[in-house]
N, C-alpha and C positions, 0 to 999 in steps of 0.2 A: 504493500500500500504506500508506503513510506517513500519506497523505488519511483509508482508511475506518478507521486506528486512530483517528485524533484526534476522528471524527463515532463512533466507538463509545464513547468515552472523554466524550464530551458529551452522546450519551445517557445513560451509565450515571450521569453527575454529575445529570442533571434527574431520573434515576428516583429514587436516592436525595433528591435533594431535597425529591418529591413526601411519599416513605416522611417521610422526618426533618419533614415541617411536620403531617401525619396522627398521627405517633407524638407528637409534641411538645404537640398540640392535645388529642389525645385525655388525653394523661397530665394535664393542666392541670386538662380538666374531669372524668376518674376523682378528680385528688385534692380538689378543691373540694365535692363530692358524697360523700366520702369524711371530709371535715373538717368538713362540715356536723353533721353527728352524734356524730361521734368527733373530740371536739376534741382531739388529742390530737399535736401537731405532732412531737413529740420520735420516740413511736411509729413515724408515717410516714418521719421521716427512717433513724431506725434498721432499717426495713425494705428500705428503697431500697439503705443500705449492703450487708446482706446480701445483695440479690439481686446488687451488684458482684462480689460474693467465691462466689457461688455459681456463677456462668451465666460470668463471666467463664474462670476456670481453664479448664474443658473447650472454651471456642472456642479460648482460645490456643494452650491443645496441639494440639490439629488444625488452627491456623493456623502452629504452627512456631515458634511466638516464643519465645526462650529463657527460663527462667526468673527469672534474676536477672542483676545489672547487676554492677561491680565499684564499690559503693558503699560508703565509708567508715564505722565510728560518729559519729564526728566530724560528717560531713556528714549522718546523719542528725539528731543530736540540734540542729542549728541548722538546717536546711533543710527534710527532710523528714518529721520529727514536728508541727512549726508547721503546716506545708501541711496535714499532715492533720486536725490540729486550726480550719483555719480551711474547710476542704472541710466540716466534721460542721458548724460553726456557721451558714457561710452558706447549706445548708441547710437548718437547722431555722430561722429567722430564715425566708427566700421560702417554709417550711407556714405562716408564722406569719402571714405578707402573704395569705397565698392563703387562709387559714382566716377572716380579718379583714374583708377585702376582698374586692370581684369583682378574678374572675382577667384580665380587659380592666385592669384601675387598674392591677393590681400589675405590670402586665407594660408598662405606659404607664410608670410610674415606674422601670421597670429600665432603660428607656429610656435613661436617667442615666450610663449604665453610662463611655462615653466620657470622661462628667467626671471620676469620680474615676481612671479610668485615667490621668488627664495629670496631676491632683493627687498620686498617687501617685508614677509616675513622675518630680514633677519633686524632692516629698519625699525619696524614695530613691536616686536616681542623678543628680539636677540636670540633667534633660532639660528642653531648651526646644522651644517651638513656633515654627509659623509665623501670623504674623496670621491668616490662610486658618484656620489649623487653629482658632485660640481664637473667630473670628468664627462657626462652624459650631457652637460650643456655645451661641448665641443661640437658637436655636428650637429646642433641645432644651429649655433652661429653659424659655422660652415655652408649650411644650405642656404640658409637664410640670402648670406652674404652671396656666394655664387645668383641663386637666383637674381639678387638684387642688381648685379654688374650683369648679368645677361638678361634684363627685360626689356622688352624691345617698346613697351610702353610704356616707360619710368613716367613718373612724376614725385615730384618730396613732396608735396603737400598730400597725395596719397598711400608713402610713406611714414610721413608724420602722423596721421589722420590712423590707418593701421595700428603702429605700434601705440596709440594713446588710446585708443581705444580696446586693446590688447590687456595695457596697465589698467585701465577703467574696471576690465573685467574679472581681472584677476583679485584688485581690489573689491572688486562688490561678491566675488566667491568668498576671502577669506572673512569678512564681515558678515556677508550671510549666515557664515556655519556657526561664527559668532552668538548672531540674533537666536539661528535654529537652537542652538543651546541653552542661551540665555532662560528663553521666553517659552521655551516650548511649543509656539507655534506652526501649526500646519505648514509645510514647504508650499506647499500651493495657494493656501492662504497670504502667505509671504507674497509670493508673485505677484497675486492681485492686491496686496496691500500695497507695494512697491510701485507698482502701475496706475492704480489710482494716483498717487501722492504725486508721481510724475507729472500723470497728465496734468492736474489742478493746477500745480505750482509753476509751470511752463505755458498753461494755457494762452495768459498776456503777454507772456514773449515772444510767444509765435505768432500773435496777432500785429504786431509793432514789426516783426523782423519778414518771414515766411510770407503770411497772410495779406501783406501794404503790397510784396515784391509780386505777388501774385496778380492779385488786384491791378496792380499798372503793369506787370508780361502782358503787351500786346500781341507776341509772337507766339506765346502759349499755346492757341488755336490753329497755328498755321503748322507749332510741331507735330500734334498728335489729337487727334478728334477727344475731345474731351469725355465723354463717354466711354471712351477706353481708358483714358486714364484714369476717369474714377474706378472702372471695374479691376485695372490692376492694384490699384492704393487700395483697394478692398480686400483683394488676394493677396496681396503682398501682406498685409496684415492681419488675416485670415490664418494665411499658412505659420508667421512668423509666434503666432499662441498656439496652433494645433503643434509647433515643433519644441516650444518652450513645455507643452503639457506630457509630450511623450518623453522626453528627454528627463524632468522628474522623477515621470513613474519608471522609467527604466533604472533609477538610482535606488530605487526604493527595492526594485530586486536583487540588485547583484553592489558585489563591496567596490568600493574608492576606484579600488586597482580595475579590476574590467570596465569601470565605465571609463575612466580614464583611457583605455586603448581601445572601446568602443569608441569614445569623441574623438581619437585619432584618428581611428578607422573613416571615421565619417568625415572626418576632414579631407581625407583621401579621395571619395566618392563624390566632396564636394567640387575638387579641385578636377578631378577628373570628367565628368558631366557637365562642368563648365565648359572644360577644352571642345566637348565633343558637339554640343549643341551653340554654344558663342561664337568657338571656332575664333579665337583671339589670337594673332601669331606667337607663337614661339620658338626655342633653338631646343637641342639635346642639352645644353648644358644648361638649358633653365630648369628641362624636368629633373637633369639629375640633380639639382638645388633645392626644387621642391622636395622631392622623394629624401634627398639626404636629411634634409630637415622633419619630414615626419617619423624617418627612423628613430632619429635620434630624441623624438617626443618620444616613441615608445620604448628605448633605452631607457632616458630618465624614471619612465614609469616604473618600469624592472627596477632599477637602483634603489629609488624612493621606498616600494614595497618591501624589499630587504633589509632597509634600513631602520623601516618600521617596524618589520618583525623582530632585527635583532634588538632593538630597545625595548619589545614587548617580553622578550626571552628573559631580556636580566633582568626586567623588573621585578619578573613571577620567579625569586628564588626556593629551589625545593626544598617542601621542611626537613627532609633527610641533612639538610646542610647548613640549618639555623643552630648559628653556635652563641654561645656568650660567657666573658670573662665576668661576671658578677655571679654570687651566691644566690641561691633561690629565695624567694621573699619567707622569711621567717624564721630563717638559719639563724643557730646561736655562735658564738666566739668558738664555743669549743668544737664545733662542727669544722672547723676552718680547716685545720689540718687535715682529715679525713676525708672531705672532701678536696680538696688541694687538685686533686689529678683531673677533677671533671670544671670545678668551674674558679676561676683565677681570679679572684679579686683584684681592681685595682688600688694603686698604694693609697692608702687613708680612708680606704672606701667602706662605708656602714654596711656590718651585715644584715640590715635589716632594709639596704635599698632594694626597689621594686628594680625586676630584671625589664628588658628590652620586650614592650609588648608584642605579643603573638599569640593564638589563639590555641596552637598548639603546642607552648614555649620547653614544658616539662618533659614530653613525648620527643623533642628534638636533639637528645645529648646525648654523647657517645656513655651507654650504661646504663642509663634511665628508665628502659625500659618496663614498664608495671610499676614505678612507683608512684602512678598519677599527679595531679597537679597540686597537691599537699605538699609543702616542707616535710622534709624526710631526715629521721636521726640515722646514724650510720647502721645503726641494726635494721634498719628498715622499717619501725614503729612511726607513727606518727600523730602527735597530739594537735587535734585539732579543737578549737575552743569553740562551745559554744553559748552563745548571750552571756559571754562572759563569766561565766561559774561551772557550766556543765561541761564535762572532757569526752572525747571520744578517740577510742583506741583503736589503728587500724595496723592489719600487717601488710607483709610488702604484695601480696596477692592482690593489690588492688582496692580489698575491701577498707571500711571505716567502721567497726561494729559499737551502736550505740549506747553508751550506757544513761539514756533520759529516761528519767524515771516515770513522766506521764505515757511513754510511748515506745514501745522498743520496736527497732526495724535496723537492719543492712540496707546500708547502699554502697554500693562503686563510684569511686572516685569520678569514673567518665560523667556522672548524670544521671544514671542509669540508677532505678531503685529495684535492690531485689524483694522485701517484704514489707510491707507498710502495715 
């Protein structure tokens, strides 16, 4: 049973995959064909937001998700106002790469994405790597840079426009997971909480910036039958929530690391379905820049994963190997010498300090074993007090045999009561 959930569970992950690299690719090239004409990046992005706050609410309800989090003002005016202000810029910054550039470059240079994630990380919270992890960001620059000197349709403003919008994103991941922690909030809920705030708070800037330049394009009508362009600024942002909602629910299946070379992968299909239906020129040494650069995303991936394992390794030390140099809580002076070989006190230290907690601290010493988690005389007896007047005598078997006068019963040191 067990079996055909995890092979139903792996289908449903590669179906969605399929969905999320089709939805991803097609939206690339909707909005490329879309900004060919209507240069109008701010537009596209404020549309996309819209459709968040539109299409999102009605799935949520019929998915049950509550509507709100118990989130502070406080926390929003420092965490989740910024988030939404850096979600609108990075992007209107990747229309401005995509409008600039072929959508193959811009998505070769988002490539990038890993770098400034560790540069961030290490600005913000003084995270370090592993060699593995900094040596994988070599043939990401590598590609990068190759593609960059062989594109035959450079521009640095779709350059600059890319990689800001690259750091935009990588910033609103590491904050997000933030939030996700923080607040316990719905990741989907997020989305449309994010998108809302976007669109409100940009609404009047579009209307002064976008909206006037619109308004006076007299040439507008002579690019592209307007009708077309509403129906693609409607698909264009149609597709861009159907890929944002598949792309979640795929995280919500499988850990960090596969989706992580899932969105490589899908970068690859993005990059590639662009060529094939844009038909953008290129040379061999631009694909090989591309492709060197997505390897070298999925290196990092590999690196990163190892690096977190080995940290999750030493953290979970085994209790076969929890050791300590202090006396066990209750030892007397004269205990000292006797036990001498199992546990070392250090110089001037109270036999009566409490040991290094652990759950199963007594259970962990070479010798120990069966003497439970009592203070132990060298004979193995152990007096343990109770409410202060009444003793109980136990031997080294484990047991504590009571001598309370209202009640007589055994029990085992584990917790465990043999007769009440």
């Amino acid at each position: 049973m067990a079996a055909q959930r995890s092979e139903g569970v792996v289908v449903r992950v590669i179906f969605l995959c399929i969905i999320w690299y089709l939805v991803s690719s097609s939206n690339n090239v909707v909005g490329k064909t879309l900004l060919n004409e209507f240069p109008y990046p701010m537009t596209v992005t404020m549309v996309q937001l819209m459709s968040i706050a539109l299409y999102s609410s009605p799935v949520l309800r019929w998915m049950g998700v509550r509507r709100t989090a118990d989130i502070s003002w406080s926390y929003y005016k420092r965490i989740i106002i910024p988030l939404s202000l850096g979600k609108f810029l990075a992007s209107v910054f990747s229309h401005v790469s995509i409008w600039r550039v072929p959508v193959s470059y811009a998505h070769t240079v988002k490539a990038t994405m890993p770098l400034f994630t560790i540069l961030l990380a290490r600005i913000l919270f003084g995270e370090k790597q592993t060699s593995k992890v900094y040596l994988s960001l070599v043939p990401i620059i590598l590609g990068v840079a190759i593609a960059t000197i062989t594109e035959i349709s450079f521009d640095m403003l779709g350059l600059v426009s890319a990689l800001m919008s690259t750091c935009g994103f990588s910033l609103q991941n590491i904050y997000s997971k933030k939030v996700l922690t923080d607040t316990g909030i719905h990741h989907l809920r997020l989305l449309h909480l994010l998108g809302c705030l976007a669109l409100f708070m940009f609404l009047p800037v579009w209307v002064f910036t976008d909206g006037l330049s619109i308004f006076n394009d007299d040439t507008l009508l002579l690019r592209r039958d307007p009708g077309e362009t509403i129906i693609l600024l409607l698909l264009d942002g149609g597709l861009n929530w159907l890929q944002n909602f598949v792309a979640f629910t795929i995280l919500n299946y499988v850990t960090p690391l596969t989706y992580a070379v899932a969105s490589a992968t899908k970068r690859i299909s993005v990059i590639t379905i662009s060529l094939l239906l844009l038909r953008n020129p290129i040379t061999l040494a631009n694909v090989v820049g591309m492709f060197l650069a997505i390897i070298g995303v999925l290196g990092y991936n590999k690196a990163k994963f190892d690096a977190n394992q080995a940290k999750n390794k030493a953290a979970l030390t085994p209790l076969s190997e929890v050791t300590s140099t202090k006396l066990l809580q209750g030892a007397t002076e004269l205990d000292r010498s006797t036990l001498q070989n199992l546990y070392q006190p250090v110089h001037n230290a109270s036999p009566l300090q409490a040991p290094p907690f652990h759950p199963a601290y007594a259970f962990n010493h070479i010798g120990s074993t069966g003497l439970g988690p009592y203070p132990r005389m060298p004979n193995g007896i152990a007096n343990v007090s109770h409410q202060g007047s009444v003793s109980q005598t136990g031997t080294q078997n484990g047991y504590a045999n009571s001598g309370i006068s209202y009640k007589e019963h055994n029990a085992r040191s584990n917790g465990g009561v043999a007769n009440v």
